[in-house]
C-alpha positions as CSV (number, residue, x, y, z in Angstrom):
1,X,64.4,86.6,53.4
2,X,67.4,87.9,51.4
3,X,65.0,88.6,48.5
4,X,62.7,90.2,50.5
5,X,65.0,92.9,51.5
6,X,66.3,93.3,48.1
7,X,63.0,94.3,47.1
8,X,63.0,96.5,49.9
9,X,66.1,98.2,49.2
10,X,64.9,98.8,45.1
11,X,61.9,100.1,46.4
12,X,63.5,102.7,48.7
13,X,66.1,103.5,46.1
14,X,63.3,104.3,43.5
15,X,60.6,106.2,46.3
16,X,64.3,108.3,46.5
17,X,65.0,108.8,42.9
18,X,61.5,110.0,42.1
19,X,61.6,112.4,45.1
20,X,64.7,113.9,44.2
21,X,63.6,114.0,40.5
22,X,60.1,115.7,41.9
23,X,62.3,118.3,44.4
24,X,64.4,119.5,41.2
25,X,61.5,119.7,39.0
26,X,60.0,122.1,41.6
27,X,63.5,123.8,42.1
28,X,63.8,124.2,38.5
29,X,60.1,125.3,38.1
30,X,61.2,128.1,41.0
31,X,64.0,129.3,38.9
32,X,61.8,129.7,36.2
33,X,59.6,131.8,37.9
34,X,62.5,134.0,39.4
35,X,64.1,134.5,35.7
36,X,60.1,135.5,34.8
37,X,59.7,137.9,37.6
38,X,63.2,139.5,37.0
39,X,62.8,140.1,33.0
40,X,59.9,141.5,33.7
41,X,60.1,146.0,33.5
42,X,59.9,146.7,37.3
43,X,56.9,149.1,38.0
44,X,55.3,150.2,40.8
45,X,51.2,151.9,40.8
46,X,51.1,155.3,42.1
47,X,49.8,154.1,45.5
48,X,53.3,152.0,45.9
49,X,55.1,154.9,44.8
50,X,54.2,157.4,47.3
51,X,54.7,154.3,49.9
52,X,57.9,153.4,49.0
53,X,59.2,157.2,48.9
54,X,57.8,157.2,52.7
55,X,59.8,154.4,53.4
56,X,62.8,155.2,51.9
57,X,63.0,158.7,53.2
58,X,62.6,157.7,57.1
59,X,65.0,154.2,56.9
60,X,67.1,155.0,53.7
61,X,68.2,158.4,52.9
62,X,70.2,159.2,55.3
63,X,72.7,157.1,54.4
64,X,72.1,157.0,50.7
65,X,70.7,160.4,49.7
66,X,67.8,161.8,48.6
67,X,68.8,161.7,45.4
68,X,70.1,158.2,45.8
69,X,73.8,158.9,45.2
70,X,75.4,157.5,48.1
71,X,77.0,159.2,51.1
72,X,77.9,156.8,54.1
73,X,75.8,153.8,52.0
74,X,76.8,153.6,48.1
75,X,74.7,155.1,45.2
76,X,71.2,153.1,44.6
77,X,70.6,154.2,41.0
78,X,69.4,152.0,38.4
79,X,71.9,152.1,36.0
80,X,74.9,152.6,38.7
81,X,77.3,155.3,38.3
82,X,80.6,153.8,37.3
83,X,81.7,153.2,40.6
84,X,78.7,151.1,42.1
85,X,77.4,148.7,40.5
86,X,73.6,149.4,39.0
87,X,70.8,148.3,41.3
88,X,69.2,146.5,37.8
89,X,72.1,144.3,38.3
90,X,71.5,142.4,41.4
91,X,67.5,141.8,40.7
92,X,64.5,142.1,42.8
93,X,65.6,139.4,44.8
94,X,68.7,139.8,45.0
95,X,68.1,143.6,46.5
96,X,65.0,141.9,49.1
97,X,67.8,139.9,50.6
98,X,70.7,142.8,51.1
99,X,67.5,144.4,52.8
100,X,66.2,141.9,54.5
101,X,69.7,140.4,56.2
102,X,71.9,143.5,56.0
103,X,75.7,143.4,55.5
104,X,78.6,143.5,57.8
105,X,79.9,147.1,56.6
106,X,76.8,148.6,58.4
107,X,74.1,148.2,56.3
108,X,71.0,147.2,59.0
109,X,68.9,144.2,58.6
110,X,65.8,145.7,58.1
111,X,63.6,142.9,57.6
112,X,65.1,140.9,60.1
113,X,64.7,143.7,62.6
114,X,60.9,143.7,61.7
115,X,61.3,146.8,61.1
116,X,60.0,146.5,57.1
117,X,57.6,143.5,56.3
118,X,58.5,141.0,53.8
119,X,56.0,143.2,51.1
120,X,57.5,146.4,52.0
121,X,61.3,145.1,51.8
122,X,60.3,143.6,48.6
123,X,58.6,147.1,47.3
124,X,61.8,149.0,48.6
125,X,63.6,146.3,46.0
126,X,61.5,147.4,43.1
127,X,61.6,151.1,44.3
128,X,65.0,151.5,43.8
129,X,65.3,149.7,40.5
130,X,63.6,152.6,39.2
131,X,64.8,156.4,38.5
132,X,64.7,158.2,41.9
133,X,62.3,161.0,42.1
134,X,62.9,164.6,42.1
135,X,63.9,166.6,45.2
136,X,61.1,169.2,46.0
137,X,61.4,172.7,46.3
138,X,61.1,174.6,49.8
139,X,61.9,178.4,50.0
140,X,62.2,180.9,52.6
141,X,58.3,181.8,52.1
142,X,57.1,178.1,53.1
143,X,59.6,178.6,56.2
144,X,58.1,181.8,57.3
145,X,54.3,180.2,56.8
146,X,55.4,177.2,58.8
147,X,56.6,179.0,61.6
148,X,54.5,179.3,65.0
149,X,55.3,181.4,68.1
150,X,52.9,179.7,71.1
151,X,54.4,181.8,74.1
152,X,55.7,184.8,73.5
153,X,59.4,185.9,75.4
154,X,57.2,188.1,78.1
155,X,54.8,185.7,78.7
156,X,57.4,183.4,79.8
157,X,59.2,182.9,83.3
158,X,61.6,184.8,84.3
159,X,63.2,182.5,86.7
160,X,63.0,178.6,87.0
161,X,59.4,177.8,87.8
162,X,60.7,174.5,88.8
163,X,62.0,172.9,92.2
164,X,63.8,170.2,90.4
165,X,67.4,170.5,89.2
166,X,67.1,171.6,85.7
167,X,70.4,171.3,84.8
168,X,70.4,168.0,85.4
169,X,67.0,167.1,83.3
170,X,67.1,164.7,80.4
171,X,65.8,164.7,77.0
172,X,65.1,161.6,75.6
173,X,64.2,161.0,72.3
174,X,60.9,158.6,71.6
175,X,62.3,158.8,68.1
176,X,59.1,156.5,65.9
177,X,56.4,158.2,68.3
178,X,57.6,161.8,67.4
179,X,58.1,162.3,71.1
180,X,60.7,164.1,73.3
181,X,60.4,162.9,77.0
182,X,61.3,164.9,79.9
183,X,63.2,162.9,82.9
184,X,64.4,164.4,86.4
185,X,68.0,163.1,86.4
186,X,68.0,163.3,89.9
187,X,65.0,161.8,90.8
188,X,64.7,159.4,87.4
189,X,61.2,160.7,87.4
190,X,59.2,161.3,84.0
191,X,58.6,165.3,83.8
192,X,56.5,165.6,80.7
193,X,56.6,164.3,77.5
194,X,56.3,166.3,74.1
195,X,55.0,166.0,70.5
196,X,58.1,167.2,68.8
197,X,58.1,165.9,65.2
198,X,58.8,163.0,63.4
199,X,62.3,161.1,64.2
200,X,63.5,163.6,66.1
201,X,68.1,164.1,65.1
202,X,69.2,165.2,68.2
203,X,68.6,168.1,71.2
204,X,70.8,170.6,71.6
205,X,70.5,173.7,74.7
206,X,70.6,177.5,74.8
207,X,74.0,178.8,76.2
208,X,72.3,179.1,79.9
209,X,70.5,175.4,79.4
210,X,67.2,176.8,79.6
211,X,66.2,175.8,76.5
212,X,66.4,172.8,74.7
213,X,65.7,173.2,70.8
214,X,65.0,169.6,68.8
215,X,65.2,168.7,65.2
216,X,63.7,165.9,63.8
217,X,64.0,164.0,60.5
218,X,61.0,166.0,59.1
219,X,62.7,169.4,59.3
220,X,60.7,170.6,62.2
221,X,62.5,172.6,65.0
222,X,60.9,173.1,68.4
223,X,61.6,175.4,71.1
224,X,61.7,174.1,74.7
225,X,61.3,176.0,78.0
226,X,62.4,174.0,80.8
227,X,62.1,176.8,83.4
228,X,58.5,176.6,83.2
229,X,57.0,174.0,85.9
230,X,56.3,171.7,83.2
231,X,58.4,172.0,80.1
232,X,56.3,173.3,77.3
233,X,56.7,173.8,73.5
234,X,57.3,177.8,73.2
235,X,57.9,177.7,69.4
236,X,58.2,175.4,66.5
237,X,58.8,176.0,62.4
238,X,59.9,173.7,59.6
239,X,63.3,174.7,58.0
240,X,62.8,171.6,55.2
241,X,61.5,168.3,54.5
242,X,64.3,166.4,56.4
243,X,67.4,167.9,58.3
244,X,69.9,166.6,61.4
245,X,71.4,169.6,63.1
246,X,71.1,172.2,64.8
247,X,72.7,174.3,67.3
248,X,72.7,178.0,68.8
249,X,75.0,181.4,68.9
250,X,77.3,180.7,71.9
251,X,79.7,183.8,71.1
252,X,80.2,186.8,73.9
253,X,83.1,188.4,72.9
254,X,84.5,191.7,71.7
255,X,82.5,191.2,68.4
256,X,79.6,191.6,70.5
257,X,77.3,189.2,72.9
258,X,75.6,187.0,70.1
259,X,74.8,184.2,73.4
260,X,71.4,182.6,72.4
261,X,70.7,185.0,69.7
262,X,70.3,182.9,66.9
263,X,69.7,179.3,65.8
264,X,70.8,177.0,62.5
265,X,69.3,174.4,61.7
266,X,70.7,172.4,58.5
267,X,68.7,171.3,55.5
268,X,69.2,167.7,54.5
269,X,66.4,168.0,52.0
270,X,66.6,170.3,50.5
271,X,70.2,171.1,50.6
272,X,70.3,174.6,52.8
273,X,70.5,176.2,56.2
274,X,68.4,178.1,58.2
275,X,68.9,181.1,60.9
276,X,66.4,181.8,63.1
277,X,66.1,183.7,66.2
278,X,66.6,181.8,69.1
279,X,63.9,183.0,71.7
280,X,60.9,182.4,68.9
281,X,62.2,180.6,65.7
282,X,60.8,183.7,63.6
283,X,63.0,182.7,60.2
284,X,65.7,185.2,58.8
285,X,67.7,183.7,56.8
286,X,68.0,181.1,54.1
287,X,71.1,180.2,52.4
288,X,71.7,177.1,50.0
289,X,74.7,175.0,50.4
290,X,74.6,173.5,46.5
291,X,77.7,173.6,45.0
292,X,81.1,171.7,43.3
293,X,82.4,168.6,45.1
294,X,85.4,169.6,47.3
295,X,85.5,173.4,45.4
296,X,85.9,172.3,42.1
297,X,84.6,168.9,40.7
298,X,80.9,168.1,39.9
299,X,78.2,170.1,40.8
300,X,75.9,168.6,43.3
301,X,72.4,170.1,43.7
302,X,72.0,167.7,46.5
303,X,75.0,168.9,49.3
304,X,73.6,168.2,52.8
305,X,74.1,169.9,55.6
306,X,75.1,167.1,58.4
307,X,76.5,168.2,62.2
308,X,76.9,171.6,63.3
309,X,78.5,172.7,66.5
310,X,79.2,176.6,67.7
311,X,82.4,178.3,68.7
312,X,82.4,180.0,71.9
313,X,85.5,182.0,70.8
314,X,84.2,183.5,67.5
315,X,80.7,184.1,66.3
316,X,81.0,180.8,63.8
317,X,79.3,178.3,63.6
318,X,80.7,175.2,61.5
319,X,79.0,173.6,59.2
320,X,79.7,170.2,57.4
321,X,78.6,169.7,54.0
322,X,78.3,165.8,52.8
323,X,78.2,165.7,49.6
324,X,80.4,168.4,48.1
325,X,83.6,167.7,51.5
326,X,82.9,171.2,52.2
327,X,83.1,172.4,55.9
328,X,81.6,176.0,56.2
329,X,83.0,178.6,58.7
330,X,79.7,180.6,59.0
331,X,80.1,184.4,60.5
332,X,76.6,185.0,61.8
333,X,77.9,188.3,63.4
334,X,76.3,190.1,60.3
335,X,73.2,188.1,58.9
336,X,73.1,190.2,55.4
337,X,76.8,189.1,54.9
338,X,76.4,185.9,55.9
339,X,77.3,183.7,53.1
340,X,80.7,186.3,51.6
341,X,81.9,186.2,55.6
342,X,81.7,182.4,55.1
343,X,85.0,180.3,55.3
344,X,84.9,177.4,52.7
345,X,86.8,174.6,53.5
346,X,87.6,171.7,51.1
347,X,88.1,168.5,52.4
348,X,87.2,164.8,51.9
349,X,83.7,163.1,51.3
350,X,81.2,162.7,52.9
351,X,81.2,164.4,56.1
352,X,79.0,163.4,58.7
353,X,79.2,164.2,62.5
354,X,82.2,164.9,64.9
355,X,82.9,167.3,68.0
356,X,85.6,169.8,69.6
357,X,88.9,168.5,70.7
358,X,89.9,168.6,74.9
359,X,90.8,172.6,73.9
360,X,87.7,173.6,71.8
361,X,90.1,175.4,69.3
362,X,89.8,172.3,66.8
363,X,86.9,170.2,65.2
364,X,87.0,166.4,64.4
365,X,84.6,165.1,61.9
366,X,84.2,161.9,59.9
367,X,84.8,161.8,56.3
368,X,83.2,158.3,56.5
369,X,82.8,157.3,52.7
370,X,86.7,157.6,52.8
371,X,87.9,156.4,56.1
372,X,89.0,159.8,57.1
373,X,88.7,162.1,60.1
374,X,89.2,165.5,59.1
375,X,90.9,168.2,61.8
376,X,89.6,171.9,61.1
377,X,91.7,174.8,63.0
378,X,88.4,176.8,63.8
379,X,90.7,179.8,65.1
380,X,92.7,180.1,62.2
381,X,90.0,179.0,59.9
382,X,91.8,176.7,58.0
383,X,92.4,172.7,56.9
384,X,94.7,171.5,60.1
385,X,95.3,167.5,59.0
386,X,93.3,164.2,57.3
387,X,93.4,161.3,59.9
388,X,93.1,158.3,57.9
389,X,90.7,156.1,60.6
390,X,88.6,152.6,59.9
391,X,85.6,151.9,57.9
392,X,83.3,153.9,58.1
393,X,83.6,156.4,61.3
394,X,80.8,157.7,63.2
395,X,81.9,159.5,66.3
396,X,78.5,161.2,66.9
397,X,80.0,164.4,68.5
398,X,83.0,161.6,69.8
399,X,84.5,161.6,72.9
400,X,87.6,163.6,74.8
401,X,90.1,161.0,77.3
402,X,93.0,161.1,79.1
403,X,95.5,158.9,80.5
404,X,99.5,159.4,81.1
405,X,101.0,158.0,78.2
406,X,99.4,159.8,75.8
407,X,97.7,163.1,76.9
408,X,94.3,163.8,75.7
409,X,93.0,161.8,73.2
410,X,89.9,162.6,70.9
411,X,87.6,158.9,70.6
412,X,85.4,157.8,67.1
413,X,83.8,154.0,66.6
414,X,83.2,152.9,63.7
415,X,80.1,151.4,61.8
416,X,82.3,148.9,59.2
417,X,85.0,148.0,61.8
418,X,84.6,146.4,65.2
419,X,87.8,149.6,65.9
420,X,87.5,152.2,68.7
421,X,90.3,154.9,67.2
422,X,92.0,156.9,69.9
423,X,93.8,160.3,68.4
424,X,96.2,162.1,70.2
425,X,95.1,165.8,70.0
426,X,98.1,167.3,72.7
427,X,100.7,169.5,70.6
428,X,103.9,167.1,70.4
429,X,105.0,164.5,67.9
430,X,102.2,162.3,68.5
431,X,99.5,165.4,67.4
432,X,97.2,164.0,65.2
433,X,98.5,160.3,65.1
434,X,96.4,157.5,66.1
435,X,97.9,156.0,68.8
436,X,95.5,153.3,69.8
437,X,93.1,151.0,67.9
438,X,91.1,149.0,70.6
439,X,89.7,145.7,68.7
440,X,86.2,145.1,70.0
441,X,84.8,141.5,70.5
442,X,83.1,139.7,67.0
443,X,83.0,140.4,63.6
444,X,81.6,143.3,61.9
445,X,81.4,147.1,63.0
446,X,78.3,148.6,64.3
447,X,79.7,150.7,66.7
448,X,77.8,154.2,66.6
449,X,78.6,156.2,69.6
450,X,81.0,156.7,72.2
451,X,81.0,158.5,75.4
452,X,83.0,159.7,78.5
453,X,83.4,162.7,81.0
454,X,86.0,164.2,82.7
455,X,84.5,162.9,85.9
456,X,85.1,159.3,84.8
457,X,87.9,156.7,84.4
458,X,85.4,154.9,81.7
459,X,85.2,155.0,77.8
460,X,81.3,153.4,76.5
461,X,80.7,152.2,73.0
462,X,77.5,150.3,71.6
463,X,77.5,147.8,69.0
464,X,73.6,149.0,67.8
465,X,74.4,148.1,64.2
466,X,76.1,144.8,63.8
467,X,74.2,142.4,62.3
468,X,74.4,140.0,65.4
469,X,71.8,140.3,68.0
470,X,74.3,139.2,71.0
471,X,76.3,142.2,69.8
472,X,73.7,144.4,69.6
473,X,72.5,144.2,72.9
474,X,76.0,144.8,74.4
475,X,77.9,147.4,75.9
476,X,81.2,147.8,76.2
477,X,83.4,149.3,79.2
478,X,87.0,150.6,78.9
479,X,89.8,151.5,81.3
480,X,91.0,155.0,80.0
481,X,94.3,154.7,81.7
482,X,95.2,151.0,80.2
483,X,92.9,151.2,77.7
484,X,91.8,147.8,78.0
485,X,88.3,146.2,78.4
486,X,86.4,146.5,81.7
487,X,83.7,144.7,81.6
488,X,80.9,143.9,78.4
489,X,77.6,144.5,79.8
490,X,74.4,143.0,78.7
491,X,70.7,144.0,78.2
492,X,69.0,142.6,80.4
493,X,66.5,139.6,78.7
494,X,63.0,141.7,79.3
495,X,64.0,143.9,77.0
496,X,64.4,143.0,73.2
497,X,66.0,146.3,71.6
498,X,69.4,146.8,70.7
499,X,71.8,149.3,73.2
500,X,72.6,152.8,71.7
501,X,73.9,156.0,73.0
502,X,75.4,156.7,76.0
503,X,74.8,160.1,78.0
504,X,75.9,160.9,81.3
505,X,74.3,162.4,84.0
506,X,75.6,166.3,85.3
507,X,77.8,165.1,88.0
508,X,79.6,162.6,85.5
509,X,78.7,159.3,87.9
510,X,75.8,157.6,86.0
511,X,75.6,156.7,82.2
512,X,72.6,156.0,80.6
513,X,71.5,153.9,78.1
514,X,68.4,153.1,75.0
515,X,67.0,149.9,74.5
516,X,65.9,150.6,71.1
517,X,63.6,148.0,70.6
518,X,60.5,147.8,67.9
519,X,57.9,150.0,67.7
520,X,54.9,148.0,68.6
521,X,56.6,146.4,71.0
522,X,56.8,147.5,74.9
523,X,60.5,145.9,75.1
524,X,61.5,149.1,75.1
525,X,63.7,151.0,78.4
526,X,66.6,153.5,79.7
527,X,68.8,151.7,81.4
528,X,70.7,153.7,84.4
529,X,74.6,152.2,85.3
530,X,76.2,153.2,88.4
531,X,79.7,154.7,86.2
532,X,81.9,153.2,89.3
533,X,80.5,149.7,89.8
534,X,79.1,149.3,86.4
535,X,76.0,147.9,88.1
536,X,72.8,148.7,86.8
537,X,70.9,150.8,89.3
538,X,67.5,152.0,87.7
539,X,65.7,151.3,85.0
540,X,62.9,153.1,83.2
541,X,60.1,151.4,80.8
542,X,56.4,151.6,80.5
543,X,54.2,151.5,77.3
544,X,54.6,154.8,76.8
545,X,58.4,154.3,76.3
546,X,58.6,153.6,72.5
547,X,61.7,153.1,70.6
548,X,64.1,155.5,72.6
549,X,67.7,156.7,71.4
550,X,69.6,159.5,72.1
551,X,69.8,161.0,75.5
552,X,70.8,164.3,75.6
553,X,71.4,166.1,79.5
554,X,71.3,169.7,80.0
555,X,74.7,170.6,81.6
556,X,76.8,168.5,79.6
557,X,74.9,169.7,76.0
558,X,75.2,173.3,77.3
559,X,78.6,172.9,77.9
560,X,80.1,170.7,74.8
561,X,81.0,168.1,77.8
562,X,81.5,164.6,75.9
């Protein structure tokens, strides 16, 4: 008997040894083929080429440039550029699983999102092993041939066509269908939805709110009437291949009445703005924005134009340059002098997106390569202070509080930092000072917007680009007196996306919120919150309701109310 098991035991041991010897052959065998497949020259057929500059320019450029430099996301260039390591180095592996898992400073995981396939992560590895191609050309002459006026001014109403409450109407972005929806914010009822362009940026409105004008990721601009019974495209043109901003003449002053005269729009590709008129988009102006990092370093041919908002006290508009730090004080109130009445302000890399301070005499924007938030004294037209914040800042336009102990406060998240960054903005000792860091729940950052209203005792803040799904699908609720955490509340389990932007309704008493979820999915919604209870009071979803982000309501964009 003893023997028996003895032989049983040897025979074990051995079936183990040669199992263990077979599993390291095969791993060994596997690292073979890796070390092959990573000494070979990465190339890529012309088919993949064009492919993988598609992908990279609607999930990657943003953040790492056109030219594949860096901005908010480091440099992606083959052979590196002294301060980031070369993309050669890490091998096509290596690269397929940074994109497929993501990384806790705010990179996404886009193959765990399903938003690239494993083939197209692993092209996207190979793409950017190679040189990046060159930036295309787009003048003035392709604007003007792009640009199409479908109602003229006095074939439009002259008063609100519509019963509903305009003012209180939502755009809503159907950002991967190329869609702008329409909702009744009183009634929560779908009012139309539009072909805008691809991706669209954001919406921003007219002085009167009349018109809402979009911008998408491929450069195109459209002109909204919402005083028509059903809101109609009026106008459209491309300013360039891919762009983020835009905004309108709000000025009415004793310069002259410039209200709703003219549009920018700013060029991300290539580097540039554009003024158009406002009531048809008929082009007038183009002026590049190339130039020497921060005034005097190296010349950048590729120097973005990020967020723009308008002064309501001057006819400027200010403009934020990423690459070269440079925020623009543009004088539209003579379009032939445009660019020699143009205050040119140096100060930190890369700028991104911000808003106006509680006083609209001062502009906050993230510096977010550096950590910064950067003050601009828009009156006086000069550098005011350089805030140093967490990793990586992105306000969106931020947000304005107030509670006793500290006055008004201006409010940025942060994608590398789970950090909301409170700013004291009242003149006093405390001007300029952070004087609260609230540490939200987990690890990582993600955080990209914030929102409150003057209306409400809450401050909002999503989570959409943290790596972990719980995360994701929270939202976050603060006191603005205490500061302190309310209540974290969850997507419900129908839906699968993650929860991004906040946007409340006219009256300040409703906030509502994207489920962002895939594109061929119908997990998608808005979700409605009562602002008071925090309950969740209506929700909107349907399979026409793909991938929706930023919400964008009348009043509050006419009226810089955030």
């Amino acid at each position: 008997m003893k023997t028996t098991k003895l032989w049983v035991f040897l025979l074990v041991v051995v079936a183990m040894t040669i199992s263990c010897k077979s599993e390291n052959k095969k791993d060994e065998t596997k690292k073979e083929e890796v070390k092959k497949e990573e000494s070979k020259e990465v190339t890529l057929t012309d088919a993949e080429m064009e492919k993988a500059k598609k992908i990279f320019f609607n999930t990657c450029a943003g953040c790492h440039g056109t030219t594949r430099k860096g901005a908010t996301g480091p440099s992606l260039l083959p052979d590196g550029d002294g301060k980031f390591a070369s993309t050669k180095s890490f091998g096509t592996d290596g690269l397929v699983s940074i994109i497929t898992n993501g990384l806790p400073g705010g990179m996404p995981d886009w193959g765990k999102q399903g938003i690239l396939s494993p083939d197209e992560v692993r092209l996207m590895a190979k793409f950017i092993q190679l040189p990046p191609p060159p930036v295309p050309k787009y003048t003035m002459d392709e604007v003007k041939k792009s640009w199409k006026l479908i109602i003229p001014v006095a074939d439009r109403p002259t008063k609100p066509m519509t019963k509903r409450n305009w003012k209180n109407f939502f755009g809503v972005v159907l950002r991967d269908a190329g869609k702008v929806a329409i909702f009744d914010g009183d009634t929560k009822e779908k009012v139309t939805v539009l072909n805008t362009g691809f991706a669209v940026h954001i919406l921003r409105t007219s002085s009167s709110g009349r018109y809402f004008y979009s911008i998408g990721r491929d450069g195109k601009v459209t002109l909204i009437d919402l005083w028509m019974e059903t809101p109609k495209i009026v106008a459209e043109a491309k300013a360039s291949f891919d762009a983020r901003s835009v905004e309108v003449s709000k000025y009415n002053g004793s310069k002259g009445n410039f209200k709703d005269k003219y549009i920018i729009v700013g060029g991300y590709t290539p580097s540039h703005y554009v003024v158009f008129d406002a009531m048809t988009l008929k082009p007038l102006k183009l002026v590049k924005t190339d130039g020497k990092v921060l005034g005097k370093g190296e010349y950048r041919e590729e120097a973005r134009v990020a967020s723009i908002v308008a002064s309501h006290k001057d006819p400027i508009w200010v403009v934020n340059v990423k690459e070269t730090g440079m925020v623009y004080l543009v004088d539209y109130s003579d379009l032939d002098k445009i660019d020699e009445n143009t205050a040119k302000i140096p100060t930190a890399q890369f700028l991104h997106d911000g808003g106006w301070d509680h006083s609209g005499k001062y502009f906050l924007v993230a510096a977010n390569a550096v950590n910064k938030i950067v003050v601009i004294d828009v009156e006086n037209k000069k550098l005011e202070t350089i805030i140093d914040v967490g990793v990586k800042p992105h306000p969106g336009r931020g947000t304005n509080i107030h509670n006793k102990k500290h006055g008004w406060m201006w409010v940025t998240g942060h994608i590398g930092e789970g950090k909301i960054t409170c700013i004291a903005t009242d003149k006093g000792p405390n001007q300029w000072k952070v004087v609260k860091n609230i540490k939200m729940e987990g690890s990582g950052g993600g955080n990209l917007f914030v929102k409150s209203h003057p209306n409400s005792k809450h401050l909002w803040a999503d989570r959409a680009l943290n790596t972990q799904v719980k995360l994701q699908r929270s939202i976050y609720v603060y006191d603005t007196e205490t500061l302190d955490l309310v209540k974290t509340l969850k997507v419900p389990e129908k839906y699968k996306g993650r929860a991004v932007h906040m946007e409340y309704n006219k009256a300040g008493d409703e906030v509502w919120v994207s489920c962002w979820g895939k594109k061929d999915e119908t997990t998608s919604a808005v979700l409605i919150y009562n602002d008071k209870t925090l309950e969740l009071k209506h929700v909107i979803d349907g399979d026409w309701l793909v991938t929706p982000t930023g919400k964008f309501n009348v009043y509050n964009t006419a009226h810089d109310i955030y």
